[in-house]
Steps between C-alpha positions, in 0.01 A plus 500: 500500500628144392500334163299125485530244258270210428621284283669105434771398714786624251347846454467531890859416547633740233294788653609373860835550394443866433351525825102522453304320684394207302180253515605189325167294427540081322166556265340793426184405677693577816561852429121585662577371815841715514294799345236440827817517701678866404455802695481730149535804702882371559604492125547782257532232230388195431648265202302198406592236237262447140435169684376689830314795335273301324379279809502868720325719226165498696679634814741739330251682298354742789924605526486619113309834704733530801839670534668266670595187503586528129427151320791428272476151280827332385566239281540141675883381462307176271394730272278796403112429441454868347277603816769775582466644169110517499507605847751787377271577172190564758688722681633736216150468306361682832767734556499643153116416410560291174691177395786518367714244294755279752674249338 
């Protein structure tokens, strides 16, 4: 299984670099048309920038249930927008059934 990365030119060249295969989009917006485009059943994971998740959330949500392709978000290299850190407070509120305090 391969490793995908969505993300800003800069963040697709860094990832390229350590041989994933990368998906380099100019705006956001253009991330659904590469989304449209990938075979998921060829990726075991997929990384997608703040800036990417939050125009993909609609089609990444029916994932959240799958086991594979795992949906990974990373910060942007421009900066973080705290998405990763929600999206990682969601995650362990379900796991362990109660929020706990993330700073």
């Amino acid at each position: 299984m391969k490793i995908a990365v969505i993300g800003g030119k800069t963040t697709a060249i860094g990832f390229k670099a350590l041989g994933l295969e990368t998906f380099p989009v100019v705006k956001p917006a253009d991330a659904l048309e590469v989304w449209g485009r990938l075979n998921l059943e060829e990726f075991g994971i997929i990384f997608v920038t703040e800036p990417i998740y939050e125009v993909l959330r609609t089609e990444l949500e029916p994932l959240a249930y799958a086991s594979l392709p795992v949906v990974s978000v990373i910060p942007a290299v421009s900066q973080s927008r705290g998405v990763m850190k929600a999206e990682l407070r969601k995650l362990v509120e379900k796991a362990v059934g109660t929020e706990l305090a993330m700073r």
